[in-house]
N, C-alpha and C positions, 0 to 999 in steps of 0.2 A: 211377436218377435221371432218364434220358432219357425213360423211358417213362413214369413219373408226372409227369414234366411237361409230358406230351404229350398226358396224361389232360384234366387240367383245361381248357387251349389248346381240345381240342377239344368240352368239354361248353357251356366259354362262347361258344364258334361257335355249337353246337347252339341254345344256349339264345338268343340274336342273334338267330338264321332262326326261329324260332317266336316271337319276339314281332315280327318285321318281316314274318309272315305274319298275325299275327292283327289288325297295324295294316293291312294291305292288306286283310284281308276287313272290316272295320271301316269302311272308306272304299269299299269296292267298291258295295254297292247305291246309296252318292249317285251313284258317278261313272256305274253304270251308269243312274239313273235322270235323269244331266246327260245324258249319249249319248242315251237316247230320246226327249226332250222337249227339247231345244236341236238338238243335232250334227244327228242323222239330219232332223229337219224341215228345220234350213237346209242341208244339202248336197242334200238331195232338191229343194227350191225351187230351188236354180243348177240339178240339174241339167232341171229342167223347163225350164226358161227358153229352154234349148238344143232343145228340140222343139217340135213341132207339137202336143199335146198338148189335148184338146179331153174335153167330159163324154163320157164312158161309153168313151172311144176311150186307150188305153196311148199311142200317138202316136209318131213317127218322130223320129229325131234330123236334125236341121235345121242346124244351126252355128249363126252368128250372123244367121242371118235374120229372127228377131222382135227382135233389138237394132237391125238395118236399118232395118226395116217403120217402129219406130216412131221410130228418128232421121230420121224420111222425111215424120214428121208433124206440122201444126203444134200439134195439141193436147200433144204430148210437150213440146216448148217452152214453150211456155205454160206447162206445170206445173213446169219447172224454172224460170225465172224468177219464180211465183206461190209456192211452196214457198219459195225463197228470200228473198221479198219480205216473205212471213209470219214466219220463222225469224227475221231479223232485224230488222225493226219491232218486230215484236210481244216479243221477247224484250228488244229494248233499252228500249220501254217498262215492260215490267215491272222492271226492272233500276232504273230509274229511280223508279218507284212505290212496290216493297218497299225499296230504300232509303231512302226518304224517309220512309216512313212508317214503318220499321223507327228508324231516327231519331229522329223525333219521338216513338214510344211509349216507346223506351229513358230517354227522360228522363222526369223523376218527374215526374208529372200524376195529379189526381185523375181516379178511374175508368178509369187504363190500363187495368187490365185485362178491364170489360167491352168496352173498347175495342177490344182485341186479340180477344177472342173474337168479336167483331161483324166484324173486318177478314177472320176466318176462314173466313164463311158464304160466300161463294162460293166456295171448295174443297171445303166441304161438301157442298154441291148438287152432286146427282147432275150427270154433262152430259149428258145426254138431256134433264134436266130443263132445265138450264139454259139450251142455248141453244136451245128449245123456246118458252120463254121473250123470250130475246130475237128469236128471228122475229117472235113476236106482238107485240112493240114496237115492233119495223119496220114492221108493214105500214102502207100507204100508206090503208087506210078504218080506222080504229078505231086504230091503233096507237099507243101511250102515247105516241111521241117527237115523232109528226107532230101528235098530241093538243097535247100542248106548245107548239111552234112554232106554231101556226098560232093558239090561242085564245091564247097573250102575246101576240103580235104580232110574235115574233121572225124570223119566216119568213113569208109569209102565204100560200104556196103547196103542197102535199103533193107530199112525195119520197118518189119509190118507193127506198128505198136498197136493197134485195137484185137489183132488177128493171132498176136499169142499171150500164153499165161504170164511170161516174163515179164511181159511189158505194158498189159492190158489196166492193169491196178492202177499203176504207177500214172498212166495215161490220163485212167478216167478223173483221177484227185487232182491233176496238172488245171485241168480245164475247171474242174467244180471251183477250187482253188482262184483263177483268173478270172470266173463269173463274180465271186464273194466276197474278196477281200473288200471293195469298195465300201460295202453294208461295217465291215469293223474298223476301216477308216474313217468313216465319217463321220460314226458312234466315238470313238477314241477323240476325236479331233477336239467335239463337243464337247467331252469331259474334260481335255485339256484346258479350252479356251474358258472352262467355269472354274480351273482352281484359283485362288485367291494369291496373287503377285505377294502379298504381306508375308505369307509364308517361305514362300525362297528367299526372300531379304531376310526372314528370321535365321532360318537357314546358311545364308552368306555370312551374317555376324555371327554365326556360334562355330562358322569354321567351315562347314562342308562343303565337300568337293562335290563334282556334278555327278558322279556315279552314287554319292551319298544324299545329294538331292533328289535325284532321280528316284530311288529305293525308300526313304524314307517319308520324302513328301508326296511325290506324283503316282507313285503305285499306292500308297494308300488312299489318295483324293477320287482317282478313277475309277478302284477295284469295283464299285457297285454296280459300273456302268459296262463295265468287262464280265461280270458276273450275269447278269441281264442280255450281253450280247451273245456271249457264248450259249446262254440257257434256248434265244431263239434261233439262235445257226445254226446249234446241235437240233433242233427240233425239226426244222427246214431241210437241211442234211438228210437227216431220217429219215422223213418221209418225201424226200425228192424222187425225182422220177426223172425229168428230161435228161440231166447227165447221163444216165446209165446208160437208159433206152437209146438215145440218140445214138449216142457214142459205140457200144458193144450189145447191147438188149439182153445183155446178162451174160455174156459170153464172154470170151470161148471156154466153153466147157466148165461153167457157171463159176469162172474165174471174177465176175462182178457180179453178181448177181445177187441183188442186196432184195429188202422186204418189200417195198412197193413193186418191183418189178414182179416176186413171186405173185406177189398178190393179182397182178392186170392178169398173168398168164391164166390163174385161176377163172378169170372171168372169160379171157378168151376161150377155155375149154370148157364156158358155163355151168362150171363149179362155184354156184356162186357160194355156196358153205363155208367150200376151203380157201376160198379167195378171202371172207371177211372173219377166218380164224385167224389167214395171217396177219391181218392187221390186229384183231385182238391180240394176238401174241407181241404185239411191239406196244399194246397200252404199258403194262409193267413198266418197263425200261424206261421211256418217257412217263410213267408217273417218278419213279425214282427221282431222274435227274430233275423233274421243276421242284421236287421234295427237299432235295439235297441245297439247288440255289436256292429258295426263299429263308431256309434255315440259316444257310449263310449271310442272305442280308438282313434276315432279322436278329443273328448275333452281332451285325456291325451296327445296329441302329441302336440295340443296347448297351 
């Protein structure tokens, strides 16, 4: 009796470790093909960061001397306060925009939805193209915008907006702004079109007005999804590149000049050290913020 029941015990072990082996080779080439294309590129970029590291040269290990060098300069500063300026202007604008207009199409209007397809085309447009585009609208001889102003009569003077500090800021958020909002309209939209009809009639019978509909039922049905949009815009934002470059390449007088563009410049001077300390220096911040939204949606889920 001991032994045929010792039979079985151990063929159902056997048979356990051959399907939790063939689940592991099953998962093995994604995870190996995660390690080569995520892991190994970001631990190799920290650990460049830590060297001296330059084209054609393997490079010495340094400590934190290129994290020094450039908390020592003022273009570093610049970019963190210009990165940040960006990140949130520009995303709270949009926040503002695709709501609004996520809003207004969710209600029944004729022709919403060429509407919607038309609110689309700027996410469509490539960004090379795009803000490619908006330079040439800027500039100061020919440029649509100063076209405008100046034959209404709105303005009657020509602003160089990429070419000074005044106006450069303001510029580059206009256009990042006009590329993005689509991405929070159309995330908004979709959380709209999922809250449940049952609740506003609960709402209607217990008295509420639409400003108190609005506030108590539809910002809290969507906020997960506002939480989640903001957490990849802000992250996209951060680490964009075409706006800036395109538009000023961090100018004038590193009036934009946010942390990827420090960073390219790093490599155009084949520093490649201090190019991938800057980006080390923005892991923090973007750890922070996906730390801060998952907290919040794992307090709404409990």
């Amino acid at each position: 009796m001991t032994v045929s029941a010792q039979v079985p015990a151990r063929s159902r072990f056997a048979g356990g470790l051959r399907l939790k082996l063939f689940a592991y080779a099953l998962v093995a080439p994604v995870v190996l093909l995660i390690l080569g294309l995520v892991a190994y590129p970001f631990l190799f970029a920290i650990w460049v960061s830590f060297t001296d590291m330059v084209i054609g040269s393997v490079g010495q290990f340094v400590g934190f001397k290129n994290f020094q060098y450039l908390a020592g300069t003022a273009t570093f500063w610049s970019a963190i306060w210009n990165t940040v300026t960006i990140v949130l202007v520009s995303d709270g604008l949009k926040l503002a925009i695709g709501l609004g207009l996520a809003l207004l199409v969710h209600q029944k209007l004729p022709g919403r939805g060429l509407f919607r397809s038309f609110l689309m085309l700027p996410w469509a447009m490539p960004a090379f193209v795009a803000f490619l585009t908006w330079r040439v609208l800027y500039q100061p001889i020919g440029g649509g915008i100063n076209l405008i102003l100046t034959q209404t009569g709105l303005y009657p003077q020509v602003i160089d907006f990429l070419g000074q500090r005044q106006t450069a800021m303001a510029s580059v958020i206009a256009a990042s702004v006009w590329r993005g909002f689509p991405f929070w309209f159309v995330s908004i939209l979709a959380a709209l079109q999922s809250v449940p009809k049952e609740l506003y009639e609960a709402a209607i019978v217990d008295g509420a007005n639409a400003w108190q509909r609005f506030w108590n039922v539809t910002i809290p049905s969507i906020l997960p999804v506002i939480i989640v949009t903001t957490l990849l815009s802000s992250i996209w934002t951060a680490n964009g590149f075409e706006h800036v470059w395109l538009l000023t390449a961090g100018g004038p007088s590193d009036a934009t000049m946010v942390f990827p563009v420090l960073a390219y410049f790093g490599m155009q001077t084949q520093r490649i050290g201090e190019a991938a300390a800057v980006s080390v220096y923005m892991l923090p911040v973007l750890a922070i913020l996906v730390i801060f939204a998952t907290s919040l949606m794992m307090r709404r889920e409990e």
